[in-house]
C-alpha positions in Angstrom: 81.8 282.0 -49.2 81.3 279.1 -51.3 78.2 278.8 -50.2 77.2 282.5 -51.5 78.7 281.5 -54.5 76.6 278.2 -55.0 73.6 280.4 -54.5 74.7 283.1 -56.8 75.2 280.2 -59.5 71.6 278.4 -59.1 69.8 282.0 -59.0 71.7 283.1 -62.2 70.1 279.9 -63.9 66.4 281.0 -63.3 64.8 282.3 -65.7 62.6 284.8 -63.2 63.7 287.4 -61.1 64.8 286.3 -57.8 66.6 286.9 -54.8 68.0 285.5 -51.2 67.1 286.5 -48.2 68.6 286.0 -45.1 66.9 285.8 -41.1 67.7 289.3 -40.5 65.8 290.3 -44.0 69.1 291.0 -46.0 69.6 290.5 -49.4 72.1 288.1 -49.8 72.1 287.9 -53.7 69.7 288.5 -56.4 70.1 287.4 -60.0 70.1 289.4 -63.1 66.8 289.4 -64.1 65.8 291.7 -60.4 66.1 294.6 -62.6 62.8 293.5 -63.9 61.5 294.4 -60.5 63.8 297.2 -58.8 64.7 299.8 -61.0 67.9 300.6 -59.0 71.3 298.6 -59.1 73.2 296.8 -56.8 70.2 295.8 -53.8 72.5 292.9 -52.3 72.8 293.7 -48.5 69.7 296.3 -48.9 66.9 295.8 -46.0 64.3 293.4 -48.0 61.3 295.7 -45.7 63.0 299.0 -47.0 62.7 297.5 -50.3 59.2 296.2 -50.7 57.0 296.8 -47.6 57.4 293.1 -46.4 58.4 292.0 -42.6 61.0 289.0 -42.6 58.8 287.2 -40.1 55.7 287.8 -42.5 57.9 286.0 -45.1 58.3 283.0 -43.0 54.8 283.0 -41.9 53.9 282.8 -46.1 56.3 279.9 -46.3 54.9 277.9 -43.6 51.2 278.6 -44.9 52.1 278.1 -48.3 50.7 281.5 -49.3 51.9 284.5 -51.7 52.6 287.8 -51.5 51.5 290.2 -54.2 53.9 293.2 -54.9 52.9 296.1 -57.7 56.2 297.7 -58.9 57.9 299.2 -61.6 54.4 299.7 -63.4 54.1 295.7 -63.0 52.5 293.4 -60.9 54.3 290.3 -59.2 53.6 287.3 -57.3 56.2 286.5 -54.9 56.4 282.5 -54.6 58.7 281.9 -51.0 61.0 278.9 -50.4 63.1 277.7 -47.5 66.9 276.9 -48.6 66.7 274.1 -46.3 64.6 272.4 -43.6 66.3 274.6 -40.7 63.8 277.1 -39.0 66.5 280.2 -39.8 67.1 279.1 -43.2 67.6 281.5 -45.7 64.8 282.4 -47.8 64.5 282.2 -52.0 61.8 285.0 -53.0 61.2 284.6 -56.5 58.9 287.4 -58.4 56.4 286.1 -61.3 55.0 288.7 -63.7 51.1 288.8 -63.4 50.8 291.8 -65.2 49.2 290.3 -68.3 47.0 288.1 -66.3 45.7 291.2 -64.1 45.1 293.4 -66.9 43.0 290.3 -68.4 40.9 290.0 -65.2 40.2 293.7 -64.6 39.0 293.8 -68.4 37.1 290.7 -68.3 35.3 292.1 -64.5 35.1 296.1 -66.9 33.2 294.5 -69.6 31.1 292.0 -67.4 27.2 292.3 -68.5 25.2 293.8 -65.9 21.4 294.1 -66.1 19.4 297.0 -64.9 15.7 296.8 -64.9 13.7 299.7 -64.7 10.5 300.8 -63.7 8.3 303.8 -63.4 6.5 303.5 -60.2 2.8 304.3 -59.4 2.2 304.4 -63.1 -1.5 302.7 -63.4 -2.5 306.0 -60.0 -0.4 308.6 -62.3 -2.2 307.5 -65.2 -5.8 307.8 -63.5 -4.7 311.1 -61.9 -3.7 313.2 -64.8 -5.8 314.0 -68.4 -4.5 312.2 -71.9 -2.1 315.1 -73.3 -0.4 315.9 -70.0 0.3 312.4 -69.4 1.7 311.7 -73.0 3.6 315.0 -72.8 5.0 313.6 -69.2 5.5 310.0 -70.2 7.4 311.2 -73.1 9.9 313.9 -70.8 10.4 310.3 -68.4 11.4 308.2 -71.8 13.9 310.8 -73.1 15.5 311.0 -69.8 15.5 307.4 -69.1 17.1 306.9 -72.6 19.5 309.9 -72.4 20.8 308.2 -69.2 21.3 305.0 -71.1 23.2 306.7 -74.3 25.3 308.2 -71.5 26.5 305.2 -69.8 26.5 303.3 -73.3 23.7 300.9 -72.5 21.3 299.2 -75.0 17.7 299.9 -73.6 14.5 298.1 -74.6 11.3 299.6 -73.6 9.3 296.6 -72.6 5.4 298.4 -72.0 4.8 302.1 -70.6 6.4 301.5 -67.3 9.4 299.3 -67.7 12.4 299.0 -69.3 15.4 296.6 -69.3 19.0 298.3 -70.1 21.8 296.2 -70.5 25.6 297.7 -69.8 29.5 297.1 -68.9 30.7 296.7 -65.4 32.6 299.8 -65.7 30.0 302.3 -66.8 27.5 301.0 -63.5 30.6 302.1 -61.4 29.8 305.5 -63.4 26.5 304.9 -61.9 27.1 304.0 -58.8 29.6 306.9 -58.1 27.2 309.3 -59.4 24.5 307.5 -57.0 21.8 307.0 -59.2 21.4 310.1 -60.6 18.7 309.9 -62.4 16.2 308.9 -59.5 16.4 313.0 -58.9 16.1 313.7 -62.6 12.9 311.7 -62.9 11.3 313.3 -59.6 12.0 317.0 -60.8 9.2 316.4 -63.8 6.7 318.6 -63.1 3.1 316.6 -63.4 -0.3 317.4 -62.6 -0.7 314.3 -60.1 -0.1 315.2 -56.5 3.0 313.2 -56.3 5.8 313.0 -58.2 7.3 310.4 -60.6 9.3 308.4 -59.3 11.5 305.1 -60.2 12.6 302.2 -59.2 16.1 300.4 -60.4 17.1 296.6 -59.9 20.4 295.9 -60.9 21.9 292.4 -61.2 25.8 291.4 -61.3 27.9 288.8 -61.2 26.1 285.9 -62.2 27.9 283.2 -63.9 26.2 283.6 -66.7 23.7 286.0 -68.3 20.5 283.9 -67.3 21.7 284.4 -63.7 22.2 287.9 -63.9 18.8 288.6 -65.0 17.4 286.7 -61.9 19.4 288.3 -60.0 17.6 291.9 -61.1 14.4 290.6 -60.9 15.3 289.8 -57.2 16.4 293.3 -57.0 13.5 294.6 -58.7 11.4 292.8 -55.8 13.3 294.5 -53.2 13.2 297.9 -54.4 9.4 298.1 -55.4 8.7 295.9 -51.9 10.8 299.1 -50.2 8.7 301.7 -51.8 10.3 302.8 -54.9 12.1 305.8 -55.9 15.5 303.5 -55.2 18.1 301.1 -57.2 18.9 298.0 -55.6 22.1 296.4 -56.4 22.1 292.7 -56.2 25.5 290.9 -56.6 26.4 287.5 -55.5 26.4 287.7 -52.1 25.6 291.3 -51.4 22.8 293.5 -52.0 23.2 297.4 -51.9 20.9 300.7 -51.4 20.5 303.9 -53.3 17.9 306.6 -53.1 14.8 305.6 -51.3 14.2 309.2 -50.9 10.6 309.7 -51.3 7.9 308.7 -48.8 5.6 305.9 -50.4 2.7 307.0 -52.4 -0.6 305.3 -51.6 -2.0 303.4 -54.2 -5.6 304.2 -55.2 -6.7 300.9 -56.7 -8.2 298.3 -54.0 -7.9 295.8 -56.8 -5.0 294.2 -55.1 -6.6 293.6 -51.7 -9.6 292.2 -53.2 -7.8 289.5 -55.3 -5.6 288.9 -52.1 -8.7 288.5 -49.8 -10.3 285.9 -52.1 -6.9 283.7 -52.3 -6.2 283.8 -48.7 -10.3 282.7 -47.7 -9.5 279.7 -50.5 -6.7 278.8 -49.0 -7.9 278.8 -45.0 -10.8 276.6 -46.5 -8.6 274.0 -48.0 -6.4 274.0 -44.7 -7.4 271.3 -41.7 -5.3 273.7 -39.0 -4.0 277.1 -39.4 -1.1 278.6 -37.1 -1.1 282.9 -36.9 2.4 283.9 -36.2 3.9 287.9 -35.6 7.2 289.1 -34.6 9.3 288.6 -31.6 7.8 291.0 -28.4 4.7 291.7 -30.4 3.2 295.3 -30.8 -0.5 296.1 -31.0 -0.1 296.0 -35.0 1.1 292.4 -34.6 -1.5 291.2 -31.9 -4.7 293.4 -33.4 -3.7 291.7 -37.2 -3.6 288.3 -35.3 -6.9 288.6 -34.1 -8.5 290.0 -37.4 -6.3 287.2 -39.3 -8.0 284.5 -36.6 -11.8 285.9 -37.3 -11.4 285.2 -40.8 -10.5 281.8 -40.1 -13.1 281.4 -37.5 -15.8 282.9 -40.8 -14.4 280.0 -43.0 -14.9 277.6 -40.2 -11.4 276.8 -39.7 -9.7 276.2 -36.2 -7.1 278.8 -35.7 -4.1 279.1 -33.2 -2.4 282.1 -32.3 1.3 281.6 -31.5 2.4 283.7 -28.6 5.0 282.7 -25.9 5.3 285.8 -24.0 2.6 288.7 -23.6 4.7 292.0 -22.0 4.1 295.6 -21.3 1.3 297.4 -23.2 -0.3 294.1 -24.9 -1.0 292.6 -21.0 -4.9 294.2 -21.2 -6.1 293.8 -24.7 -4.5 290.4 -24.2 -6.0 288.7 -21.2 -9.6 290.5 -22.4 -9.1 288.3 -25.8 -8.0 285.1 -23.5 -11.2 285.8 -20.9 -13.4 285.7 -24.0 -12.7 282.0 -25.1 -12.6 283.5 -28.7 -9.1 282.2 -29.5 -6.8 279.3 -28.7 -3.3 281.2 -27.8 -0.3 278.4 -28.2 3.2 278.5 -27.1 6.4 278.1 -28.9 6.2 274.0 -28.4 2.6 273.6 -28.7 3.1 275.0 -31.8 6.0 272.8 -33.4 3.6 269.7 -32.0 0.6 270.8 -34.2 2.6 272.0 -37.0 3.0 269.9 -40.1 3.4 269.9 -43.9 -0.5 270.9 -44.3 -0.6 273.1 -41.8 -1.2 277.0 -43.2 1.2 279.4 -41.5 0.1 283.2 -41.3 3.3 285.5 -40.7 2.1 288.8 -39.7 4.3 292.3 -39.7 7.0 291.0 -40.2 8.3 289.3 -43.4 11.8 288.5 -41.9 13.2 285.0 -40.7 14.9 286.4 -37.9 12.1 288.3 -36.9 9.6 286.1 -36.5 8.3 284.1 -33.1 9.0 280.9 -34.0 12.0 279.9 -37.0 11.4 276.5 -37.1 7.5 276.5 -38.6 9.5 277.8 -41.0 11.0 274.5 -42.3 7.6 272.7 -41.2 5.4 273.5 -43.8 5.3 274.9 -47.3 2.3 276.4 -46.9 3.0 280.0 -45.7 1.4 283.1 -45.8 2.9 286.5 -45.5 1.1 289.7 -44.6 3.1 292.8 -43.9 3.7 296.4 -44.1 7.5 296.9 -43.6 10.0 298.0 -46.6 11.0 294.5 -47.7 14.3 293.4 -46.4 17.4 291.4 -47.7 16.1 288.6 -45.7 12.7 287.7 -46.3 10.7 284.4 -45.9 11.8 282.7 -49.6 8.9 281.0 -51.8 5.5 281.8 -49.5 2.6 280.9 -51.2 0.8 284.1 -50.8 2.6 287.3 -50.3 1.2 290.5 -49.2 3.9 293.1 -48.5 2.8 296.9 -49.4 4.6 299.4 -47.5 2.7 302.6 -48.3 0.4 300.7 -45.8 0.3 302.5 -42.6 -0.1 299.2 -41.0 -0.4 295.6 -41.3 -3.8 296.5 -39.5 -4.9 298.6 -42.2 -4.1 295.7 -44.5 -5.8 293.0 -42.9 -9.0 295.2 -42.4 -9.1 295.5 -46.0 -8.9 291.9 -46.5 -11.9 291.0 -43.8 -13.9 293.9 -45.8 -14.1 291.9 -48.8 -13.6 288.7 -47.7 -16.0 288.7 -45.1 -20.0 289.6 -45.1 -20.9 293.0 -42.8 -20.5 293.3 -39.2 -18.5 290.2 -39.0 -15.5 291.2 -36.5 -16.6 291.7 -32.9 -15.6 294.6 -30.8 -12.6 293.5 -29.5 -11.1 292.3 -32.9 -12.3 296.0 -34.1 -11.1 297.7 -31.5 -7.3 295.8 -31.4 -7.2 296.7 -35.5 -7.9 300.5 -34.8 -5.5 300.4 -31.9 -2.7 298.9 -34.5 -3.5 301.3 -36.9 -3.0 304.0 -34.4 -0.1 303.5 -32.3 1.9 302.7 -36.2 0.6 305.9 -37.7 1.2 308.2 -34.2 -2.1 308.4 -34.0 -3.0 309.3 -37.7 -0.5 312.0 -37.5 2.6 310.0 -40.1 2.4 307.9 -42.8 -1.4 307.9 -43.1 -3.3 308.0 -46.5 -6.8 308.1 -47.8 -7.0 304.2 -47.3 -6.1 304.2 -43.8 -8.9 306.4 -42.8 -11.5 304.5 -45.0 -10.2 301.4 -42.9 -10.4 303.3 -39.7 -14.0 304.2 -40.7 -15.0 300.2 -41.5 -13.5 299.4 -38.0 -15.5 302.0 -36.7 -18.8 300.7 -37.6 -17.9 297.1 -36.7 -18.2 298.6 -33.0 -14.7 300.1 -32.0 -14.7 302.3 -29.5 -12.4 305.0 -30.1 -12.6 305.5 -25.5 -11.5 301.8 -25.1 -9.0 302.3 -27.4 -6.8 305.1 -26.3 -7.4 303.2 -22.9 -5.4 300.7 -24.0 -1.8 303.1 -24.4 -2.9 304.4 -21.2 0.5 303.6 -19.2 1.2 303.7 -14.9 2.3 306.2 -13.1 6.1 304.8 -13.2 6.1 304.4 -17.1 5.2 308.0 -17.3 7.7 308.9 -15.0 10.1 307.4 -17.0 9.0 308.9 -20.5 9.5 312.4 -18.7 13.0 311.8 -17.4 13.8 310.7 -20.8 12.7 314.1 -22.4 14.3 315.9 -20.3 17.3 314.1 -20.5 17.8 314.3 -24.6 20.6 315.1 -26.3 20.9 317.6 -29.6 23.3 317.0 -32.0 23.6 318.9 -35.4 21.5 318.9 -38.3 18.3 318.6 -36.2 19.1 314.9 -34.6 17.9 314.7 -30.8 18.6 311.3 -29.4 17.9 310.0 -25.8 18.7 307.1 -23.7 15.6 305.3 -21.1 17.2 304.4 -18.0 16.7 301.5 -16.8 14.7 297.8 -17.3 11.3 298.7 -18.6 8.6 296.0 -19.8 7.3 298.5 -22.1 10.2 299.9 -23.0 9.2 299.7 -27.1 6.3 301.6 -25.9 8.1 304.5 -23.9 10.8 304.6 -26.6 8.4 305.7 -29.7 6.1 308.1 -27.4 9.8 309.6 -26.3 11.0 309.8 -30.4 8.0 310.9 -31.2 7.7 313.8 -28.3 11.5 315.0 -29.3 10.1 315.6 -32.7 7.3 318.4 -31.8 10.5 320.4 -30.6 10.9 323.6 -33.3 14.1 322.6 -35.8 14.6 319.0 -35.2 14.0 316.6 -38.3 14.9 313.1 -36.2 15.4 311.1 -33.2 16.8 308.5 -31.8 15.6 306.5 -28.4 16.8 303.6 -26.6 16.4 301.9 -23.3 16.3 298.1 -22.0 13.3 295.9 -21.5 12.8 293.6 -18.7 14.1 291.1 -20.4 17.9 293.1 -20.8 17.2 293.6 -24.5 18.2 297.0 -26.3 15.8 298.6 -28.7 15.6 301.5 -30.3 12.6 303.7 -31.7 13.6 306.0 -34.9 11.8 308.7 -36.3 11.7 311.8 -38.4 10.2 314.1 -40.7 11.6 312.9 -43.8 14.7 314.4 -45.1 16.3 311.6 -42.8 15.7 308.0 -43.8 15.8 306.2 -40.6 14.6 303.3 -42.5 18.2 302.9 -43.9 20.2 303.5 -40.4 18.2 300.9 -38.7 18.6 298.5 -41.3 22.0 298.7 -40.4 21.7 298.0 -37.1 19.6 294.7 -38.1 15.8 296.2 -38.0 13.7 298.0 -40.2 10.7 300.2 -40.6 10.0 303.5 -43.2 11.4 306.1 -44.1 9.9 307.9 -41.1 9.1 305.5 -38.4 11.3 302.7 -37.8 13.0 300.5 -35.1 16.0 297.7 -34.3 16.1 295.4 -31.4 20.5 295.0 -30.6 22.5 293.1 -28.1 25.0 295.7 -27.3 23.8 299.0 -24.4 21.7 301.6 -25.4 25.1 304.1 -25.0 26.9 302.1 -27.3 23.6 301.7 -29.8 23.1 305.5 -29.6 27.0 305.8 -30.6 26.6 303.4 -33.6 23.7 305.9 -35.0 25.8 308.9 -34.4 28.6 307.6 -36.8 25.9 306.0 -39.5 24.4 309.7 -39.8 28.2 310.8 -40.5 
């Protein structure tokens, strides 16, 4: 009793609320100033849990790792600071309650009325601007500006209107969540302006938040600006500190018209394969005929600047087996491995990456950190990670291919009739197994750079040869119709039983089978390869972006063809996409 009473005496004294609790979560006394938190009398021998939510053991647990509780009550906000009576283990327990609530509303105003930084651009403007006649493009140009500056006054953000195309806005924390809840908005209003071009306008957003200061934001949406335009527009990008978020990327990519690009890219990567001693060519993990057929286009050019060129490739499976050992049986190319590599490799070496622009895609992640000197050609919606500082960088996704990019590049960096038949027919073969055989994501350009492969000596025979598969493999693609699943809104998904060495292979004929079937608008097929690996092939017709539901899964592609690589079974992978498309 005397005890209670010492307690009772010391807690009176403290200027903050507080109370005891005992080992069975009692309240053993509180002191005067616990009206400040409860707003009912008397809570001595009230359950401490009934009262605020909080297990006994979870207070003792706070005690011994010298952490808080936070507890929101009585339209206030406190911090419960725990203390042991005594050393015993059982000891009762002294919960006092400090009032944040100043200091809370302080930091949710400060993170309201943070700066953000939106940069905005109107995409494809140089091929809308060739494509329409002076007063339909002022008249358009000038519905784009009020909307763009409407959207501003709405959200109460001072915009600047840097040239025709771009604009910087800058606005509060709290009118982006406006924004963000609304999901970008106006990316729909800007693509319902009618125009005369045969695509519509379209934008692209990069937002930056959080830096410490405002010179930090600002790189952080010119970072996010990268990643939308290197996605293919008509999207905001969101990029905080350590998380970067997606909105939009509705619209399929629209080609650009102007070779102008290519041509300047062409003549930088031939200056800098002449001022190189040894150049490596690296693709993806498990190549595809993209990857190989740019490799051996990449290697010609080399070969024309009278470079020595190696081609990294540890393990040739499946489909690539032919074209492969025909390319080895030539003695055109020098084909290393993994640790021949890393021995040649040093700070002058060039490095080519082709398809593929991510670390953790590529065949080899420690040429990386060897050399400076890196090169990246690729076709793929830029990703969150992508190889940092490369001194040339060639990422276009409206490109149907990395194929159809690097036969641009040979036409002007090389004379006529400089690739040989093989190197002509592997490009044409890229360029048709990534575009379905011309049937997706195929634009003027690709067939002009089908048409230059053409006359180099492809042979349009020899090249469907190479998809042809065995008897087994098509066995397998049949089962695996027959077997598919339909869910609702037009998804059909499908699972390859099964090891299969050209299981990537089997997998995109399989998607791209499902998809000739009347009502459905995307599928989904997985199956193992030889190796035990899980990938998955994704397509559609376009109101679904698979792009965005593989990304999820760690891979990447377009809005219509895209794929992932996982550890997990291709049940369990098929599961993840079912609840993603929820």
């Amino acid at each position: 009793m005397a005890k209670i009473l010492f307690e009772k005496e010391i807690s009176s004294k403290i200027p903050l609320p507080v109370c005891i609790i005992n080992s069975k979560g009692k309240v053993v006394s509180a002191n005067e100033h616990i009206g400040d938190v409860f707003i009912y009398d008397g809570i001595e021998d009230a359950d401490f849990f009934a009262l605020t939510g909080i297990k006994t053991s979870d207070l003792y647990s706070k005690v011994d790792e010298g952490t808080h509780f936070f507890l929101e009550r009585n339209g206030k906000q406190f911090k419960l600071i725990i203390s042991r009576e005594s050393g015993e283990e059982d000891a009762n327990l002294l919960v006092f309650f400090y009032d944040i609530t100043n200091f809370e509303n302080l930091k949710d105003r400060y993170n309201d009325e943070r700066v953000c930084v939106l940069r905005i651009v109107i995409d494809n403007y140089d091929e809308f601007e060739a494509s329409t006649l002076p007063e339909m493009r002022m008249r358009i140009t000038a519905a784009a500006d009020s909307v763009i500056r409407q959207w501003a006054a709405k959200n109460e953000g001072s915009i600047n209107k840097l040239n025709n195309s771009q604009y910087v806005m800058y606005c509060q924390y709290s009118h982006l969540e406006n924004i963000i809840e609304n999901k970008f908005g106006i990316l729909d209003e800007i693509r319902q302006i009618e125009t005369e071009a045969d695509f519509p306008m379209s934008l692209s957003i990069g937002v930056g938040v959080g830096g410490k200061n405002l010179i930090t934001t600002e790189e952080y949406s010119r970072a996010a600006m990268d990643l939308a335009r290197g996605r293919g527009g008509d999207q905001a990008v969101i990029k905080r500190v350590s998380k970067i978020e997606y909105y939009g990327g509705k619209m399929q990519t629209v080609e650009k018209g102007n070779k102008g690009k290519s041509r300047v890219i062409a003549h930088a990567l031939k200056q800098l394969i002449e001022q190189s001693k040894k150049v490596i060519i690296m693709g993806h993990v498990h190549p595809d005929m993209d990857c190989f057929g740019s490799a051996l286009g990449i290697h010609r050019l080399c070969a024309m600047c009278g470079r020595t060129a190696y081609i990294l490739l540890d393990e040739v499976i499946g489909s690539l087996q032919e074209i492969y050992e025909q390319a080895k049986e030539s003695d055109n190319y020098i084909f290393v491995n993994n640790k021949k590599a890393e021995s040649l490799a040093d700070e002058d070496t060039l490095l080519i990456i082709v398809d593929t622009h991510r670390p953790s895609y590529v065949e080899n992640r420690n040429l990386l950190t060897m050399t400076e000197r890196i090169v990246v050609i690729d076709h793929h919606r830029k990703a969150e990670d992508y190889v940092e500082n490369p001194i040339l960088s060639y990422i276009e996704s409206y490109a149907s291919s990395t194929a159809e990019l690097v036969s641009e590049i040979l036409q002007y960096a090389a004379p006529k009739k400089t690739l040989i038949k093989l190197e002509a027919e592997a490009l044409l073969a890229g360029m048709t197994i990534d575009t379905n055989r011309f049937a997706v994501k195929t634009g003027v350009r690709t067939f002009e750079a089908a048409a230059w492969l053409r006359r180099s000596g492809a042979d349009t025979a020899e090249v469907k040869r190479f998809f042809q598969t065995d008897l087994e493999a098509f066995k397998i693609r049949a089962k695996c119709i027959a077997a598919a699943d339909f869910h609702e809104k037009g998804v059909a998904t499908s699972i390859c039983e099964g090891c299969n060495e050209d299981a990537q292979v089997v997998n995109s004929q399989v998607a791209d089978e499902l998809l000739t079937i009347k009502d459905i608008k995307a599928s989904f097929v997985a199956g193992r390869t030889s190796q035990r690996k899980t990938v998955i092939s994704a397509r559609s017709l376009g109101e679904i972006n698979v792009q965005v539901i593989m990304e999820k899964l760690g891979g990447g592609g377009h809005l219509t063809t895209a794929g992932a690589q996982v550890d997990c079974s291709p049940e369990e992978v098929i599961e993840k996409v079912l609840e993603l498309l929820k």
